[in-house]
C-alpha positions in Angstrom: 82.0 117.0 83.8 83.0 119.6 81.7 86.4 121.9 82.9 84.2 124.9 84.2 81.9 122.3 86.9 82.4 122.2 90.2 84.1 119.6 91.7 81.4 116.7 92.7 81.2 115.6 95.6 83.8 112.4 96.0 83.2 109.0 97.6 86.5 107.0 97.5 86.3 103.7 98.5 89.1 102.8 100.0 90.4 106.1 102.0 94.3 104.6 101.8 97.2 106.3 100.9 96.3 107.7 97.3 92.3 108.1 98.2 93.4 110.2 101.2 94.9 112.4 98.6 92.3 112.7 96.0 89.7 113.4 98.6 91.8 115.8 100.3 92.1 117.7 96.6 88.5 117.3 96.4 88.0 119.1 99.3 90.7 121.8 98.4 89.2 122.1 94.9 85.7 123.3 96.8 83.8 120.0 97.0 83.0 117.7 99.5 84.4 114.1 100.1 83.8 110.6 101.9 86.2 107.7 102.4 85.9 104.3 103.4 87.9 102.6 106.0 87.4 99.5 107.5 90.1 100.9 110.5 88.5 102.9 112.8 91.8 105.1 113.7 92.2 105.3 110.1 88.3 106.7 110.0 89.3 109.2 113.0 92.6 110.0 110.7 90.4 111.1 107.8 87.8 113.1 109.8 90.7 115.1 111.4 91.5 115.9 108.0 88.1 117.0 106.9 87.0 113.7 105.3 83.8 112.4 106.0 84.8 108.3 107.1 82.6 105.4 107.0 82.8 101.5 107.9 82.2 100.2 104.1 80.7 97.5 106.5 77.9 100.0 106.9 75.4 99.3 104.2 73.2 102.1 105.2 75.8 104.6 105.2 77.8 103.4 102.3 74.2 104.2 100.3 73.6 107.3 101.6 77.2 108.7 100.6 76.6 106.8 97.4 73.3 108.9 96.7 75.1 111.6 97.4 78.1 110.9 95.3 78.7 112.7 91.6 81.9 111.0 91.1 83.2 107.5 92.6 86.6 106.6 92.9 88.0 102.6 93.8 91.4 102.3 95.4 90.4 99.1 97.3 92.5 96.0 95.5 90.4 93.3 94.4 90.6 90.0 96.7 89.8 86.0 95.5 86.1 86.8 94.6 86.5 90.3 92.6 86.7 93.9 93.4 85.3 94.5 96.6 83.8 98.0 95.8 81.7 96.4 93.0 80.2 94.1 95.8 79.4 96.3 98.1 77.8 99.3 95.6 76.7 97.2 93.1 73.5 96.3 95.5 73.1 99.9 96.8 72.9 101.6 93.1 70.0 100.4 91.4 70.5 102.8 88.2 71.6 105.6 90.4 75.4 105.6 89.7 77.3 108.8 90.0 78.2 110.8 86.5 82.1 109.3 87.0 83.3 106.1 88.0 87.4 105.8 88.4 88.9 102.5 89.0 92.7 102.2 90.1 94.3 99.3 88.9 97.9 98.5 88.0 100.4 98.0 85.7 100.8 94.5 86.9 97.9 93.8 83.9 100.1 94.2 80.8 102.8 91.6 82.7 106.5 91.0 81.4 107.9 92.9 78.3 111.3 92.1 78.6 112.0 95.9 78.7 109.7 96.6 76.1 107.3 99.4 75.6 103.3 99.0 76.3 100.3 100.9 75.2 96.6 100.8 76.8 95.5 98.6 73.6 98.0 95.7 74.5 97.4 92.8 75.7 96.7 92.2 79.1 99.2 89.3 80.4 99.6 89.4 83.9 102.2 87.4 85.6 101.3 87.0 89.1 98.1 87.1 91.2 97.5 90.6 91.8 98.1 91.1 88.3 95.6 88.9 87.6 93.3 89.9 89.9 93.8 93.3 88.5 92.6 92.5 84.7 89.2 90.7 86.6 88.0 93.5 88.2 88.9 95.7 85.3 86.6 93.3 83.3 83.9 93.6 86.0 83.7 97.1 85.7 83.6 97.7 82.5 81.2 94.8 81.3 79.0 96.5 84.2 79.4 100.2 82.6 78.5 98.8 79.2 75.7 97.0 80.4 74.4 99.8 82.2 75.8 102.8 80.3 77.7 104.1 83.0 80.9 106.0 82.7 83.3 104.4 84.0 87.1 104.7 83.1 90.4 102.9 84.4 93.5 104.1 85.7 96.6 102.0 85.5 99.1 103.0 88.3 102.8 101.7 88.8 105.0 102.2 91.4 103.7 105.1 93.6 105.4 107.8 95.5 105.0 110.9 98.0 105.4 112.5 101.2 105.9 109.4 104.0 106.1 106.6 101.2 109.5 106.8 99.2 113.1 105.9 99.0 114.3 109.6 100.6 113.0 108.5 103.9 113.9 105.0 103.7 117.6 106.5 102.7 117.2 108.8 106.2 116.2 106.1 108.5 118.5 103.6 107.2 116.1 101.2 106.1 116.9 101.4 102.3 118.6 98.3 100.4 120.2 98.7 97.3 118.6 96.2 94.8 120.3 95.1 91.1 118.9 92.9 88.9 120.1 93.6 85.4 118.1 94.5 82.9 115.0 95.3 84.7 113.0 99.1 84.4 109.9 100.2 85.4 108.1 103.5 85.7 107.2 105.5 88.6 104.8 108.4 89.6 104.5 111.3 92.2 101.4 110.7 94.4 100.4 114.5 93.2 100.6 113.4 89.5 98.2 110.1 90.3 95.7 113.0 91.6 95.6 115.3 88.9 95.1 112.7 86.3 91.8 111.4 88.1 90.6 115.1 88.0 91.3 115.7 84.4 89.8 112.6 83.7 86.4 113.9 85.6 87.0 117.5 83.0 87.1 115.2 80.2 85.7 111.7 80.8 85.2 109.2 77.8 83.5 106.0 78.9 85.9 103.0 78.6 88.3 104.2 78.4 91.8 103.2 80.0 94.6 105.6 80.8 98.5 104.8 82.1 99.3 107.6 85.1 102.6 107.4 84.5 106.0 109.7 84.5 108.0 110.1 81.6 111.3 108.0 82.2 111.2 104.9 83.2 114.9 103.5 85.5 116.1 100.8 87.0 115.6 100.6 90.9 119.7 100.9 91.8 120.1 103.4 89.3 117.1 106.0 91.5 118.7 104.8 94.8 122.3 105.4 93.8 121.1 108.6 92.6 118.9 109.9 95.8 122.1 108.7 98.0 124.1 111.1 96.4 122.6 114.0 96.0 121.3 113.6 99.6 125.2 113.0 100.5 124.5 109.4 102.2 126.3 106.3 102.1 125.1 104.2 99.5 122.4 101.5 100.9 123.8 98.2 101.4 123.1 95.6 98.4 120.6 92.8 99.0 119.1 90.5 96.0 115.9 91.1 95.2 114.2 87.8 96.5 115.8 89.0 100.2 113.9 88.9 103.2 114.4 92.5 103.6 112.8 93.5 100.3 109.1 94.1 101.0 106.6 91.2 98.8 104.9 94.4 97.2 108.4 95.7 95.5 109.2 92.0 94.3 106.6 92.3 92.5 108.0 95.1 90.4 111.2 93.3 90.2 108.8 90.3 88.7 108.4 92.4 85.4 110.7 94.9 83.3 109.2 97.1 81.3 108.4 101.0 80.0 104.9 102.1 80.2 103.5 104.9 78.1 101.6 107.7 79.3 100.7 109.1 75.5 97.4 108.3 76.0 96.5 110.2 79.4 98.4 113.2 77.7 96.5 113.5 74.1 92.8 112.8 75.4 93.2 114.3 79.0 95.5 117.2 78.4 97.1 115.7 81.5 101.4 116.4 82.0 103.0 115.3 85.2 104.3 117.9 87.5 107.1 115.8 88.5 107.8 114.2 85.0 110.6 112.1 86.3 111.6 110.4 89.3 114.7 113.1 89.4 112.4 116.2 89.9 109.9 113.9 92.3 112.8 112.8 95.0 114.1 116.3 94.3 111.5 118.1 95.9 110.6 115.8 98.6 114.1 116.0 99.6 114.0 119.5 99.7 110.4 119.5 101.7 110.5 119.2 105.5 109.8 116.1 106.8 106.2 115.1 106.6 104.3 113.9 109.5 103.8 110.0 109.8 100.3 109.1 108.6 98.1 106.0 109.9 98.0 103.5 107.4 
């Protein structure tokens, strides 16, 4: 889709936290958008919103948005048999796919690097399930596009962030923990920054291709909470191990693996910068925002 189109009109399946936000640009942006939910408050959450919601459960329905569809984007994580979305489309398509196809998979692919740097071209050596997981659908999707010329491309996420999911409200409602475990980094990004780089992917798509969303400095996970603390003027969060009851399974899994990720890539083909290029200027402003309104998950 060249810079100049119109937005397409947006399935998302998986209307969760960051398809929420991508259809809800969609719609800002002048086109039209439909996410799944399998939660019917979270289908009533959406419509409120302007999104048009549907049971993915709902083959007829699920086609008919499909049909309609110029762009596809998967947020749904794969389970024990594959990527879910591929399942349930895969039947419905024939050789009708949309012009984009934008799967969001994770970091968790490249595995532990010790600290060490990785590019989209590097091996894929995931250390845990979802990792694992991760690099099967990846495969699925694009052994599909090639066998069916479509154009699909993948988006490797890491830890996410935004308004009602971050470290400023956990700070607020006393619910953060201080976690050290030396030696360990990872990168970050601002749910806003996730968004844009799936639109300037759909300006300037290249079947195949593979793309780190990604800020620019990767940090350790005590250093951002010390750092939020202060400048929000709190107490510093009580310190807990990482293997701690209190520290959710989904960030373990970043303490798992150390490593910096590079976003070179996403920035040379997709003319893509993040708005928030660090965690610093992400926390920042989401300190500085008024407090969202909770969200149903």
């Amino acid at each position: 889709m060249p810079a100049d189109a119109a937005v397409p009109n947006l399935l998302v399946f998986g209307g969760g936290y960051v398809g929420r936000a991508a259809a809800l640009e969609a719609i800002r942006r002048g086109g039209r958008a439909t996410a799944t939910s399998r939660d019917p408050d979270r289908r009533r959450s959406l419509e409120a919103e302007g999104i048009a919601a549907l049971d993915p459960a709902d083959a007829a329905a699920l086609k008919t948005a499909l049909e309609a569809a110029g762009a596809v984007l998967i947020t749904a994580a794969p389970d024990a048999h594959g990527c879910p979305a591929l399942r349930a489309l895969g039947p419905l398509a024939g050789d009708a796919w949309p012009d984009w196809i934008g799967y969001l998979s994770s970091t968790s692919v490249y595995g532990d690097r010790a600290g060490g740097w990785v590019f989209e071209d590097g091996p894929l050596n995931a250390a845990n399930l979802e990792g694992a997981r991760r690099v099967r659908a990846e495969r699925d999707w694009l052994d599909g596009a090639q066998g069916m010329g479509l154009t699909v491309q993948i988006f490797r996420l890491p830890g996410f962030y935004g308004p009602g999911r971050n470290v400023v409200e956990r700070l607020r409602d006393g619910t953060a923990r201080l976690v050290r475990k030396p030696g360990q980094i990872f990168n970050r990004i601002h749910i806003d920054d996730i968004v844009s780089g799936l639109f300037a992917s759909m300006a300037r798509p290249r079947p195949g291709a593979a793309y780190n969303l990604i800020d620019d400095e990767p940090a350790p996970a005590d250093v951002v909470m010390e750092w939020a603390a202060d400048r929000m003027g709190l107490p510093r969060p009580p310190e807990v191990d990482w293997t701690d009851d209190s520290v959710s399974e989904a960030m373990r899994r970043f303490y798992l693996d150390s490593k910096r990720v590079s976003n070179a890539l996403a920035k040379a083909e997709l003319g893509w910068r993040p708005h928030y290029p660090t965690w610093r200027e992400g926390l920042a402003a989401l300190m500085d925002a008024p407090p969202p309104l909770r969200l149903v998950s």
